[in-house]
C-alpha positions in Angstrom: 67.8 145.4 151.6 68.8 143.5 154.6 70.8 140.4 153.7 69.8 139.2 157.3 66.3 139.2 157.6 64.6 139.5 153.4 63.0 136.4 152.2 64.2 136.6 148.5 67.8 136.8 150.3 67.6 133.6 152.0 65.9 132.3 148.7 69.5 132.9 146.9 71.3 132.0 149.9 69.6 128.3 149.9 70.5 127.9 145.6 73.7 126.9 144.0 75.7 130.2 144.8 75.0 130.3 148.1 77.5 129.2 150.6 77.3 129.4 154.8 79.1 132.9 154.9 76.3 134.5 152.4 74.0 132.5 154.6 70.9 134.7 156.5 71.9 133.0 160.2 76.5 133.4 159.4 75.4 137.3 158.6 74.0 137.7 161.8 76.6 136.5 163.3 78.9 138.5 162.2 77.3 142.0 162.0 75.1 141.4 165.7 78.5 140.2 167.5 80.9 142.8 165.7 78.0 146.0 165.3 78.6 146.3 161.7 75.1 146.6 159.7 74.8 144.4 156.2 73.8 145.9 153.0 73.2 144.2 149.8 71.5 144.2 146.5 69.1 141.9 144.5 68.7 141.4 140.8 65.2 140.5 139.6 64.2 139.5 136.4 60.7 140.3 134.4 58.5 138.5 136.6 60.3 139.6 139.6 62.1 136.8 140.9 65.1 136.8 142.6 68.4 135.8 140.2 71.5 137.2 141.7 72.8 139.0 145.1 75.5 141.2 146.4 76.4 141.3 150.3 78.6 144.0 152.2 79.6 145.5 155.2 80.7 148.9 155.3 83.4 149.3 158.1 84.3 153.0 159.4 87.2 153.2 162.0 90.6 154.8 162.5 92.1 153.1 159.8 89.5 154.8 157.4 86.0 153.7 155.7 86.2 150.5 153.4 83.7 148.3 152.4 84.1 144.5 152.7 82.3 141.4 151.4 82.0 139.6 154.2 84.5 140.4 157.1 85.9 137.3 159.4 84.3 135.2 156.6 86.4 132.7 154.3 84.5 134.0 151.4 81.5 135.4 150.0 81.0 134.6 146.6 78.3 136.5 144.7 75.3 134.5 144.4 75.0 135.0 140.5 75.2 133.0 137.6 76.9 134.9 135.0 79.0 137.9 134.4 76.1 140.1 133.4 74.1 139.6 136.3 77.3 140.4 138.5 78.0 143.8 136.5 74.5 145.0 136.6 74.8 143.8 141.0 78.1 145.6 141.2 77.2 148.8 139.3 74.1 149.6 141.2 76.0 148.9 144.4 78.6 151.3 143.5 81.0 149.9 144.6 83.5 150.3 142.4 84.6 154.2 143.6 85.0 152.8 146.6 87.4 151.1 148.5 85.7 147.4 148.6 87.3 143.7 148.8 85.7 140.6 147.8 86.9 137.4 148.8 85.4 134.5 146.2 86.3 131.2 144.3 88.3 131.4 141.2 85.5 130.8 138.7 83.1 133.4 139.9 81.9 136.2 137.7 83.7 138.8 140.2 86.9 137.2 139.3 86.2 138.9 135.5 85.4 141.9 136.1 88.3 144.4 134.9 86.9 147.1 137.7 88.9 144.1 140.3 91.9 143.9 141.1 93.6 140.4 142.4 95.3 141.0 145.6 95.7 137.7 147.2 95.8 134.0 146.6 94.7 131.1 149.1 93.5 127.7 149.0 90.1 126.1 149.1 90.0 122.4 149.9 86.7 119.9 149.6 86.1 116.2 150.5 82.5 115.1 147.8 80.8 112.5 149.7 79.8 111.1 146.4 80.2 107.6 147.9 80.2 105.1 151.0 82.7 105.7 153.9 84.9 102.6 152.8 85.7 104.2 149.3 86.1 107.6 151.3 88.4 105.7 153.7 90.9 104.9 150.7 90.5 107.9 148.7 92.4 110.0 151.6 95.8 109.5 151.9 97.8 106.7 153.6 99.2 108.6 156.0 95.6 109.9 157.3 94.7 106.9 157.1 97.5 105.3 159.8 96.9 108.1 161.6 93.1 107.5 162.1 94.0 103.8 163.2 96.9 105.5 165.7 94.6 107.8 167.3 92.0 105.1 167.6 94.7 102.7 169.5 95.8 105.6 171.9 92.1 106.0 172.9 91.0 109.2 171.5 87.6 109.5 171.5 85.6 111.7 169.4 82.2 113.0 170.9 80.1 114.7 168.2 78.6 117.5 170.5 74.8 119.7 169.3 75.3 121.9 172.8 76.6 125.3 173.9 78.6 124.0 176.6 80.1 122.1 173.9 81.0 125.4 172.3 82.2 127.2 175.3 84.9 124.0 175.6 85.9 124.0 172.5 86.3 127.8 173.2 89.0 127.5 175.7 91.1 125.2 173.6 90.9 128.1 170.5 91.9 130.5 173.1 94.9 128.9 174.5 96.3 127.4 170.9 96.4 130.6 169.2 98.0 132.5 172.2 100.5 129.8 173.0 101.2 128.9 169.0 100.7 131.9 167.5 100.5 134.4 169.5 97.6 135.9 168.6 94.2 137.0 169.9 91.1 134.6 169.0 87.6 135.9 168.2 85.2 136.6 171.4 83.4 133.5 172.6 79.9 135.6 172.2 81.1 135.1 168.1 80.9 131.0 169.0 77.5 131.4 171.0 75.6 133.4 168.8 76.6 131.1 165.5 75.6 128.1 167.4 72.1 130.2 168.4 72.1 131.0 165.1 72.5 127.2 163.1 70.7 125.7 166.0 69.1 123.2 165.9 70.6 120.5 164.0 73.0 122.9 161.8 76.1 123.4 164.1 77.9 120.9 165.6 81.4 120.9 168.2 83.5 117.7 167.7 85.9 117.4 170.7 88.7 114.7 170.8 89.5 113.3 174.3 91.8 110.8 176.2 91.1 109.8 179.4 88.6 112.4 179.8 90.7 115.5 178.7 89.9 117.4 175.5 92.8 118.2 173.8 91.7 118.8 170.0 88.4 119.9 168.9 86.9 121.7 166.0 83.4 123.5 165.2 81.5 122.7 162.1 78.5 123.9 160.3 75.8 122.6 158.3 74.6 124.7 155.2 72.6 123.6 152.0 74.2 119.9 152.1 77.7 121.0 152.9 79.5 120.5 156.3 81.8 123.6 156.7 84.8 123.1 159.1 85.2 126.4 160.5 87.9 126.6 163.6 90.0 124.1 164.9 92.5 123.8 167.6 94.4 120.8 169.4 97.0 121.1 172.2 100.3 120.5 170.8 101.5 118.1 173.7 99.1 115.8 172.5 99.2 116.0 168.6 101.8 112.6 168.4 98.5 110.8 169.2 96.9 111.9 166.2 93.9 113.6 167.5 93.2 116.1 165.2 93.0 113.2 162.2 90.6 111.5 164.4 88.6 114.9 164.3 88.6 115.2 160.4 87.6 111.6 159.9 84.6 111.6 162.6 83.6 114.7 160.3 83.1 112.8 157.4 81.3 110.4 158.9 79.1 112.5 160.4 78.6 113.8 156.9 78.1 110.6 155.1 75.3 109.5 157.7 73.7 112.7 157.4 73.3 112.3 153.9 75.4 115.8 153.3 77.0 116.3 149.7 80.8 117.7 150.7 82.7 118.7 153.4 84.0 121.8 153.4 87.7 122.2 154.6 87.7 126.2 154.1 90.7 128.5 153.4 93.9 128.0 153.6 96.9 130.7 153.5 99.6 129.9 150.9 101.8 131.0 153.3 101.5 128.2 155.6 102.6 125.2 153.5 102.0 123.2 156.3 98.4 123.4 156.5 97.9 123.2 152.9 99.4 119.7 153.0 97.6 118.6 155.9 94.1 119.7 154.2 95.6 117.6 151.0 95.3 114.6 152.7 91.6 114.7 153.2 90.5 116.6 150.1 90.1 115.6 146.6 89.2 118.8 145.2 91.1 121.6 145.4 90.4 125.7 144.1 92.1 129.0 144.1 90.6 131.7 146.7 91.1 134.7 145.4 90.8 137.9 147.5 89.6 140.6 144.6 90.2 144.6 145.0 88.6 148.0 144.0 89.4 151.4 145.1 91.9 152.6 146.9 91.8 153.2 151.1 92.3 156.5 152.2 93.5 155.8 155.7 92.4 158.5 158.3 95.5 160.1 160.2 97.2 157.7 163.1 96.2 154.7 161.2 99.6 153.8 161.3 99.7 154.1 165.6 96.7 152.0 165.5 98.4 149.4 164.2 101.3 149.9 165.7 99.1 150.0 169.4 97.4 146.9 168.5 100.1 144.5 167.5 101.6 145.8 171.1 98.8 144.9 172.8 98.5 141.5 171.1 102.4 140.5 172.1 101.4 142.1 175.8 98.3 140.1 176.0 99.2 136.8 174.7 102.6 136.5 176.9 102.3 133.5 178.4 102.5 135.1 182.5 98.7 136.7 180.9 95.9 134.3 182.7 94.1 132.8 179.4 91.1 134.2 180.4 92.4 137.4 180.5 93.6 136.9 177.1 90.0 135.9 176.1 88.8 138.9 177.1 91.2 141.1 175.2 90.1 139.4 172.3 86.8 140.3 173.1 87.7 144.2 173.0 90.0 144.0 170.1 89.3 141.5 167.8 86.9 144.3 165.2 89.8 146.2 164.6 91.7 143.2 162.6 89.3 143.2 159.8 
């Protein structure tokens, strides 16, 4: 069935298991920006009624056919319950022949399952708004918490935006942090407009930091059964000594107290970037393994290997810093598929 558009989907999606990438509106996202076409499975039980559910994607390019649970998603946890459920979901898939990744929450059923394979390790972060903002305030750490109060006396301002332009803003800064930082291309700005067409009304929201009427942090959130899911952030480094991106994470959880939300969700975070990790620590008081899970083996079709090779080229090319940023947008428009 169609994870997208079948109501006993979007029944799972909305219980316990569910989170916004197995969501019915981040699926269609995905697949309607990117081409790809979902696929999943339902368990029933004896009356019928949905009690578990398996997402994929199956991608088919030069570097072979592979199927993936969700691509450009921080995970996609099974919506099961219990390892049964999951082996009778993953068996009539059939899956396991194939090659298939699975990104999900230590803890899952998935993570049990002797036909998967561990293949890497990240880190999820949450903040519970189990209580008022003043207990929240001196449950993060003191260092957030002087640099909430610096940001506040340098005059950033944090305007908590429901509109596309909003998006498109925020847009540009995404662009020009990961070219300039990183070096590396961002995800198409039709990605950013078709989740917020997606989650709107009311469900996605663009927080954009500014001093003296110049953005220079900003992130994009998204609401989904109770949980506010920070999804892409970017800041211009010039400006980060006055603090703006802790202004951002704090005007977040306000935003989530007063609408009544249960957690904010901080999202992935590589082990490889140590930095991150202990910014995220600040602001979280729960903390999981995210464990990428494996089956199969790829069987990459020939000049894989110049593929790669062709894209990292163009990536260096196009994020040189005499490339306009637009142009640079644009490229990662064209290319951006081919790094899932």
């Amino acid at each position: 069935m169609d994870p997208v558009t079948d109501p006993s989907w979007r029944r799972l999606a909305d219980g316990p298991h569910g989170s916004v990438f197995t969501s019915p509106p981040w699926i269609a996202a995905v697949c309607r920006t990117y081409g790809f076409t979902p696929e999943a499975r339902i368990a029933v039980d004896g009356r019928g009624e949905p009690v578990g559910g398996l997402a994929w994607v199956t991608l088919d390019d030069a570097r072979g056919t592979r199927l993936s649970s969700l691509p450009f998603s921080d995970r996609a946890d099974p919506l099961v319950a219990d390892e049964s459920t999951w082996a009778a979901l993953f068996s009539a898939a059939g899956l396991g022949g194939r090659p298939y990744t699975l990104r999900c929450l230590a803890g899952s059923p998935a993570a049990s399952d002797p036909r998967l394979r561990v293949t890497g390790e990240a880190a999820w972060h949450g903040t519970p708004l189990d209580t008022g903002l003043d207990d929240l305030h001196r449950r993060i750490s003191s260092q957030a918490r002087r640099n909430i109060g610096a940001a506040a006396r340098a005059g950033v301002r944090v305007d908590v935006r429901p509109d596309l332009a909003a998006v498109a803003e925020f847009h540009r800064l995404h662009v020009r942090l990961r070219k300039h930082k990183y070096r590396l291309l961002a995800q198409p700005l039709e990605f950013f407009e078709r989740i917020w067409q997606e989650f709107s009304p009311g469900r996605v929201v663009t927080l954009l930091a500014t001093v003296a009427g110049e953005v220079i942090a900003g992130a994009l959130f998204v609401e989904w059964g109770g949980v506010l899911y920070y999804k892409f952030g970017a800041s211009l480094p010039e400006h980060l000594h006055l603090r703006p991106n802790d202004a951002v994470y704090w005007a977040a959880i306000r935003c989530g107290v007063r609408w009544g939300l249960d957690l904010v969700d901080w999202g992935l975070s590589d082990l490889d970037q140590p930095g991150l990790v202990a910014y995220k620590r600040k602001w979280a008081t729960t903390e999981r393994p995210l464990l990428t899970l494996a089956a199969g083996a790829a069987e990459p079709r020939p000049g894989h290997r110049e593929l790669g090779a062709a894209l990292s080229g163009l990536t260096r090319l196009l994020t040189d810093d005499s490339v306009p940023d637009e142009i640079t947008a644009q490229a990662g428009g064209l290319l951006y598929r081919y790094f899932c």
